[in-house]
C-alpha positions as CSV (number, residue, x, y, z in Angstrom):
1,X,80.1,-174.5,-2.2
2,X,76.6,-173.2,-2.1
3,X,75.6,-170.1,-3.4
4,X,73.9,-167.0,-1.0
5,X,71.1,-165.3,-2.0
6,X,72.6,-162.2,-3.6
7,X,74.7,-164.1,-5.7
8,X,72.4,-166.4,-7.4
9,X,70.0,-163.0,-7.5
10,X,73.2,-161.3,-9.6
11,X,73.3,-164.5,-11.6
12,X,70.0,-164.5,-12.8
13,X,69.9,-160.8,-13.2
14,X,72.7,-160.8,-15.2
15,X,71.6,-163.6,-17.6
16,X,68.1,-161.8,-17.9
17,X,69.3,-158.6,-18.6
18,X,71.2,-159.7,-21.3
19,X,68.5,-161.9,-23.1
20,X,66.7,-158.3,-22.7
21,X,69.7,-156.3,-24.1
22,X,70.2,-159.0,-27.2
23,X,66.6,-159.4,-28.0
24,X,64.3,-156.8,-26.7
25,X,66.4,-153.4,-27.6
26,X,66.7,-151.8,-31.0
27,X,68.6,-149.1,-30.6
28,X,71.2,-148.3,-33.1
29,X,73.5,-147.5,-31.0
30,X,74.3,-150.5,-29.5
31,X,77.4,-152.2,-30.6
32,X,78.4,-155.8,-29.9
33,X,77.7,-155.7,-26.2
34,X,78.3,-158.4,-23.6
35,X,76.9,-158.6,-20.4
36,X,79.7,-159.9,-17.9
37,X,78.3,-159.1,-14.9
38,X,75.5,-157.7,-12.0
39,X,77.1,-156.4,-8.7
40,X,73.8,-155.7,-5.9
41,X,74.6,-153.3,-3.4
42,X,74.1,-154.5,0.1
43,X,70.7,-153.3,0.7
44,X,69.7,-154.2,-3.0
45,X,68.1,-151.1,-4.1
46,X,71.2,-150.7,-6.5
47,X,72.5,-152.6,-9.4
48,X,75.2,-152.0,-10.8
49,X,75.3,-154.0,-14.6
50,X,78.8,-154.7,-16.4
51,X,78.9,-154.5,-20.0
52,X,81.7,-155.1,-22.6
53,X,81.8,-153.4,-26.5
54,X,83.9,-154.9,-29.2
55,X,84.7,-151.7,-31.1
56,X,86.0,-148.3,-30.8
57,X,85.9,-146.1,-27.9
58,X,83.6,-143.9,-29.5
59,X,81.1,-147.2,-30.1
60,X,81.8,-148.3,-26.5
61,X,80.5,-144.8,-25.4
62,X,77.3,-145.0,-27.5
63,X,76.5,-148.4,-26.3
64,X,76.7,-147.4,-22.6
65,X,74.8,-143.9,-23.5
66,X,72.0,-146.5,-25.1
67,X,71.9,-148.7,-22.2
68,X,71.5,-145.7,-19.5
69,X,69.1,-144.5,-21.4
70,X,67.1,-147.8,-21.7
71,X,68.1,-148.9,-17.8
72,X,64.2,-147.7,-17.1
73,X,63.1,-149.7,-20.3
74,X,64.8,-152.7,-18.8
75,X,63.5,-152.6,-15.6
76,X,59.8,-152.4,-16.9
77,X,60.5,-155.7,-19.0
78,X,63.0,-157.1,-15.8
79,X,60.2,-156.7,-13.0
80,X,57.5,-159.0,-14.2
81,X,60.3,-162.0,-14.4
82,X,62.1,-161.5,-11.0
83,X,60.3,-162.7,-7.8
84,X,61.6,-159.5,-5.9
85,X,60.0,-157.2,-3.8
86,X,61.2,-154.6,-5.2
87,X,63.9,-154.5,-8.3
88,X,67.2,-152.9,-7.9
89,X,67.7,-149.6,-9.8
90,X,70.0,-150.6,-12.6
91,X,72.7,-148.7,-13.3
92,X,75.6,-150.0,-16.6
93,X,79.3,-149.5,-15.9
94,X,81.8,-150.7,-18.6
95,X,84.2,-153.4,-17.6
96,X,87.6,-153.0,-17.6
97,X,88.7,-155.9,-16.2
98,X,89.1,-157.5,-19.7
99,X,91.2,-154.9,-21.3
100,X,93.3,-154.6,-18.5
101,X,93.5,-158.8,-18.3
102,X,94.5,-158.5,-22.5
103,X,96.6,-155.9,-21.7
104,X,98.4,-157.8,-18.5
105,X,98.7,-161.0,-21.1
106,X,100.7,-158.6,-23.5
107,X,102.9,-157.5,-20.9
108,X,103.8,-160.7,-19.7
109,X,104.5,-162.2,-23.4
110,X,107.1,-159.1,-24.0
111,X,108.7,-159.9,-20.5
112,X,109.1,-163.3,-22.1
113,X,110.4,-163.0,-25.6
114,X,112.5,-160.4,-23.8
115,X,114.0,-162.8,-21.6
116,X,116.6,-165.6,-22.6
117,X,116.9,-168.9,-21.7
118,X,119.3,-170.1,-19.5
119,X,121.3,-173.0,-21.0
120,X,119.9,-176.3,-20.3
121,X,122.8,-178.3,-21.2
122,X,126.2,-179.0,-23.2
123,X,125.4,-179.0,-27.1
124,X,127.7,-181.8,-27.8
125,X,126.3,-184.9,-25.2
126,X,122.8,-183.6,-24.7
127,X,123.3,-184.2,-21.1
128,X,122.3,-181.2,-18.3
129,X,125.2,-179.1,-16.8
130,X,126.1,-180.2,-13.2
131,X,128.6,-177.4,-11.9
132,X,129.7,-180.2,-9.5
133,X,131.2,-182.3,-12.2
134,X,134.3,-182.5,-13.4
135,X,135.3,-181.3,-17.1
């Protein structure tokens, strides 16, 4: 399937914003951020960045308070690279989706360890249980 436009544009948005992000920014407040994803609005003025933190909550909210406040930085180091008109204001959002996948996971291993199995056979021949057949 080929790809549009706007999607190989998020691609390679994403991938360079994160090569900025890991070796461009010095900020101490940036935890062990990930870059998972670039959503462009429709008429591509807007971009709208997903990050990831391993840490805390109160390190996840100092890594997204460092990367609004070095979205303009970004963009300055972003615009010579991109063969845009203009470049999309960049905006970072923190991704749920892989707490709430984690947390999904959990759910479904405590539904299963919850859960017994139904009996697969008689103990004594090894053979399955056919309610058909008799004793």
């Amino acid at each position: 399937m080929a790809w549009d436009r706007t999607e190989r544009t998020e691609a390679i948005l994403r991938e360079k914003i994160a090569i900025i992000v890991l070796e461009r920014l010095n900020d101490p407040r940036l935890g062990f951020v990930t870059i998972t994803g670039a959503k462009l609005s429709r008429d591509k003025r807007l971009c709208k960045v997903l990050f990831t933190v391993l840490g805390t909550p109160v390190q996840r909210r100092l890594t997204e308070q460092a990367l609004r406040d070095a979205a303009h930085h970004i963009q300055e180091v972003l615009a010579p690279t991109m063969r845009l008109r203009t470049l999309p204001e960049l905006r970072f959002l923190y991704d749920e989706s892989i707490e709430k996948g984690a947390r999904m996971l959990g759910l479904l291993d405590e539904l299963a360890k919850g859960q017994k199995d139904p009996p697969v056979g008689d103990a004594e021949d090894g053979e399955p249980h056919r309610p058909d057949a008799a004793p």
